[in-house]
N, C-alpha and C positions, 0 to 999 in steps of 0.2 A: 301067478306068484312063483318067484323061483326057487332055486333048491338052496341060493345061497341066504336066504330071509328065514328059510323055514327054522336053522338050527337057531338063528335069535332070538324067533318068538318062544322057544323051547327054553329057554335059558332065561326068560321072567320070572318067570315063577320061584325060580332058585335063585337069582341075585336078590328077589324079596323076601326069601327064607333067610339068604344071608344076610342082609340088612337086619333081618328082625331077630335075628339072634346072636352074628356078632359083629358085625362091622359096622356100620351109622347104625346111631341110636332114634328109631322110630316109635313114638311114644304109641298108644294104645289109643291115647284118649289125649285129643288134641289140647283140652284145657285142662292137663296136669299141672298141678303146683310144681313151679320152678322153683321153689326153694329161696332163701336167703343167701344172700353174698355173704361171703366172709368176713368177719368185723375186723377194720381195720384200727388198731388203738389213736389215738390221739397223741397229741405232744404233753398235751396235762394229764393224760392217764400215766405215763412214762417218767415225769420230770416233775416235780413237785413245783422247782422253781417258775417254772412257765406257769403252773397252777397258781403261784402265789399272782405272778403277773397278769393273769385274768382277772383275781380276784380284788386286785386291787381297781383294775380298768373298768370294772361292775361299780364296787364302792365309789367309783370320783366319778361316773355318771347318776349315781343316786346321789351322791352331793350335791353336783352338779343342776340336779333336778332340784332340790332344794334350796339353791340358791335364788336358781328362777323366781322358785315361788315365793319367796322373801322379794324379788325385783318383781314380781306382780305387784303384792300386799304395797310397796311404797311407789309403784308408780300412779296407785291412787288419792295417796298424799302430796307427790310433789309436783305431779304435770295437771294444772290446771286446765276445765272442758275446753276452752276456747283458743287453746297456744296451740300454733301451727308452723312445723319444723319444715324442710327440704331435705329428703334422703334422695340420695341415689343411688337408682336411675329411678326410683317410684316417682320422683317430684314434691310438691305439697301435700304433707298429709297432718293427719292430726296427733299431736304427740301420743297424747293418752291413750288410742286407740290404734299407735304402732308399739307403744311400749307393753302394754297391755296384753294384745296379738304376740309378739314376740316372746315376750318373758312364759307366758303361759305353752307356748307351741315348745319352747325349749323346754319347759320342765314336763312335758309329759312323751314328748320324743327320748328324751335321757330315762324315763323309766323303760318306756317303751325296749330300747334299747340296750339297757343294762341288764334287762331281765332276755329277749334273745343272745345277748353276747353270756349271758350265764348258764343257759342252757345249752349252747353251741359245745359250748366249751371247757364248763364244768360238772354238769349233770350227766348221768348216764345214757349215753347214747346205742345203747345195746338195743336193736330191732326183735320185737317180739313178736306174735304170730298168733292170735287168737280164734277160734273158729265162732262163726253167726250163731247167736244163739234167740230163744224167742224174748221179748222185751220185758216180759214177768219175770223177771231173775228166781231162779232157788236159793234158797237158804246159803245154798253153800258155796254159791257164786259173789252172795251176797259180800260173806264171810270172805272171800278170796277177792273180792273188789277195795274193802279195809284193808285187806294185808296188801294188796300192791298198790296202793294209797301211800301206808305205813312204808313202803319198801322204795317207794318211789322217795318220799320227802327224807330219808336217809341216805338214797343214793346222790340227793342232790348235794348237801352237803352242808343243808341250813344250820344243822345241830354245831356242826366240824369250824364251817363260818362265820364267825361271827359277826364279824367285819362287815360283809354280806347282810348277812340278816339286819343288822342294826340299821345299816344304812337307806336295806327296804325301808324298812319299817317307818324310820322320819320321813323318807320321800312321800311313801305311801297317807301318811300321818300329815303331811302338810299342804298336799295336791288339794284336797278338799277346802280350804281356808280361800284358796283363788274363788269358789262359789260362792261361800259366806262372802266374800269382799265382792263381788256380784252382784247381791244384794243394795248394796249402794248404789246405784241405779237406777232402784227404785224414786228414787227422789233427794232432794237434797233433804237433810237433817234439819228437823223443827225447829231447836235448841228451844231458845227463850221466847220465838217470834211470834208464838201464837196467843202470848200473854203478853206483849205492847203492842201499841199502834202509835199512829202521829200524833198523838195529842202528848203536849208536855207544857211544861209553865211557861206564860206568855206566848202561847198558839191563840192568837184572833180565830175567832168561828167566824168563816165566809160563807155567807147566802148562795146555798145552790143554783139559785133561779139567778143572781144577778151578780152574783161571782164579786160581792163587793163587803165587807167587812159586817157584821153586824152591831148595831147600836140596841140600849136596854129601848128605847121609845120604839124600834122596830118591829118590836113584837108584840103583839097586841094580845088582851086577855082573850081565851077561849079560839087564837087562831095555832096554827100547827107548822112550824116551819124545819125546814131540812138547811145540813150544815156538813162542813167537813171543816178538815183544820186547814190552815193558812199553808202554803208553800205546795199542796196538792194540787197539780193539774189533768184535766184529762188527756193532754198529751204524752203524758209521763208514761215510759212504758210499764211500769207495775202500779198503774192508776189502780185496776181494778184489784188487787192483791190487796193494796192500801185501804180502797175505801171498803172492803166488804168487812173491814174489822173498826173502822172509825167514824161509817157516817151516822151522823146524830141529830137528832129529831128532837128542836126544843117549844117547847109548852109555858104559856102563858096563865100560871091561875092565881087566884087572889091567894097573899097569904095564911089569912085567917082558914083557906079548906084545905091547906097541907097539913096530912093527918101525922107522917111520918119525922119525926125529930130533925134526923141526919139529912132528911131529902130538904128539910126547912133549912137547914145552914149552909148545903151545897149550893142554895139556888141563888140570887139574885134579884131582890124584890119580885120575888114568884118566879120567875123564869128558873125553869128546871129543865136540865141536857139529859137526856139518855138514848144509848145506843138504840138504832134504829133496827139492828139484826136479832130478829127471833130466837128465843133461846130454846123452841126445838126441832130447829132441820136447818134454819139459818136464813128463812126467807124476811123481805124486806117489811118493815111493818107502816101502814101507812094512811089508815082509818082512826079516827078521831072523835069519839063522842062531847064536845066541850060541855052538857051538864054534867055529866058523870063522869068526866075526867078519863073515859078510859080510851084506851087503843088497843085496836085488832089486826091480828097478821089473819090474811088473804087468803093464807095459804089452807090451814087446819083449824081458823075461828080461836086461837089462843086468847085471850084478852087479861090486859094489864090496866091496874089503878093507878095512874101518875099520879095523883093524890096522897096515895098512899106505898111509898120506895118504890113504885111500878110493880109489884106483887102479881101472880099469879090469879086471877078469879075464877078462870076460867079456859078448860083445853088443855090440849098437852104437853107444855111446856112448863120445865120443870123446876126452873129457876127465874127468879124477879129479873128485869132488865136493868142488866149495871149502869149507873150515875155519873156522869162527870162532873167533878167540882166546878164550878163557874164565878168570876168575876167580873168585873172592869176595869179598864187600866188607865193611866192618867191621860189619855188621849177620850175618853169616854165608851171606849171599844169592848164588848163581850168577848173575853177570853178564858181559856183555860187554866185551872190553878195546877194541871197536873197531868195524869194517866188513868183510864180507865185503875179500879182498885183489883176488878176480876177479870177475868180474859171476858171476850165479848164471844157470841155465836151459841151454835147448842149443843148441852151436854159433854162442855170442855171442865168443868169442873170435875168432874169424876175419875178422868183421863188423866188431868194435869196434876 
């Protein structure tokens, strides 16, 4: 080694002395707290005006978010499921389900949005510095979690804006009604449908098996035949919608053993119509006792006296099987004087 290395290595020690007390500042302890930057103010902490002009750029996106949601609420009134528009560059799509998408993405991007452009810009942005503490809070941390809650929703400036506030508030207030209308999805709306069906005055009953008109000589005493109304086909795409509320199953019995008044003036030299869907779960009924007049669903052993208004005897169904009035028409044809009087199926009365 030589002589001129030696005085270097002599001189470490002391440029480390000087480092470490005054010249470069060499920490102790390599993961000290750096500290906080300096807060730099903002243009709305300084200028009221600018503040006002955030505040309004908040309010017309919470507007704005509210308008949406009014253009969700009516694009399920006015774009029918099956209209198909051309946007571009998407191509074909389906109205309801771009206005839909669209009006809802806007109104929750504009909350989204007016509540960061609010706190960017009008909340306090002062960086604070708390140290780890364990997850059981103390009382008095507890207490100082309220106060800078309390100190936080003052610095924002909810109380100050109202403008603000208000406009939360309806945006917030109306986002939820896009769910409720949601809901409509579910299904289309019952209204009145579950209480008609195809039968109305002068509907010919057509013979299931031979899809040809029925005549009063067709029906013989003590036999059992099935029926729908006239203009029902099984090609029709809501065939089965139709007939699971109309098909009807008429009975041949001597006058003299209808016990029931109303079922004696409904019928037609004994020929008496009634619905053929069980009145409790909806299954099809299709057993026939011709001494006893009664009939049994398959399903749960229900049985009814078509002797007597088709009455309940027996099982669990809870209600008679409603009656169609019956005539003939000047052509010698069994038809309908009307509409079922009660909806058909089970345990629709209670509901309806």
């Amino acid at each position: 080694m030589s002589s001129q290395e030696i005085p270097e290595e002599k001189h470490l020690p002391s440029e480390q002395g000087d480092a470490h007390h005054g010249g470069v500042a060499v920490a102790d302890d390599p993961f000290a707290d750096p500290g906080l930057p300096v807060h730099k103010p903002r243009i709305q902490d300084i200028d009221e005006r600018a503040a006002k002009r955030s505040e309004r750029t908040v309010a017309m996106l919470f507007i704005l978010s509210m308008l949406a949601t009014i253009g969700f609420i009516a694009s399920y009134v006015i774009f029918p499921v099956d209209k198909i528009v051309y946007i571009f560059p998407i191509g074909k799509v389906s109205a309801l389900n771009f206005s839909l998408g669209m009006t809802l993405g806007v109104a929750l991007f504009c909350i989204g949005a007016g509540a960061v452009h609010w706190a960017r810009t009008l909340m306090s942005d002062v960086e604070v510095a708390a140290e780890r503490h364990e997850i059981a809070a103390p009382p008095e941390v507890k207490a100082q979690v309220l106060q800078d809650f309390a100190d936080g929703a003052n610095e924002s400036g909810i109380a100050r804006r109202p403008l603000i506030r208000n406009t939360l508030l309806g945006a917030m207030a109306m986002v939820p009604l896009a769910g409720v209308m949601l809901l409509r999805d579910l299904g289309p709306l019952p209204e009145d449908k579950l209480r008609k069906t195809l039968w109305a005055k002068g509907k010919l009953l057509i013979n299931d098996n031979t899809n040809e008109p029925l005549r009063p000589e067709d029906v013989l005493v003590g036999s059992l035949t099935f029926a729908r109304p006239e203009g029902l086909e099984e090609e029709q795409h809501d065939f089965q919608v139709q007939i699971a509320k109309a098909a009807l199953m008429i009975v041949r019995i001597q006058p003299d053993d209808i016990k029931d008044k109303k079922e004696l003036e409904w019928s037609h030299d004994g020929i008496v119509a009634y619905s053929k869907i069980c009145t409790h779960v909806g299954c099809p009924i299709s057993l026939y006792e011709q001494q006893t007049h009664h009939v049994l669903c398959p399903c749960h052993q229900s049985t009814f006296d078509l002797s007597d208004g088709a009455r309940v005897i027996f099982g669990p169904a809870g209600h008679a099987l409603p009656q169609l009035r019956i005539g003939v028409n000047d052509e010698g044809f069994l038809e309908a004087l009307g509409d079922f009087e009660e909806p058909v199926g089970p345990a629709f009365w209670e509901r309806g």
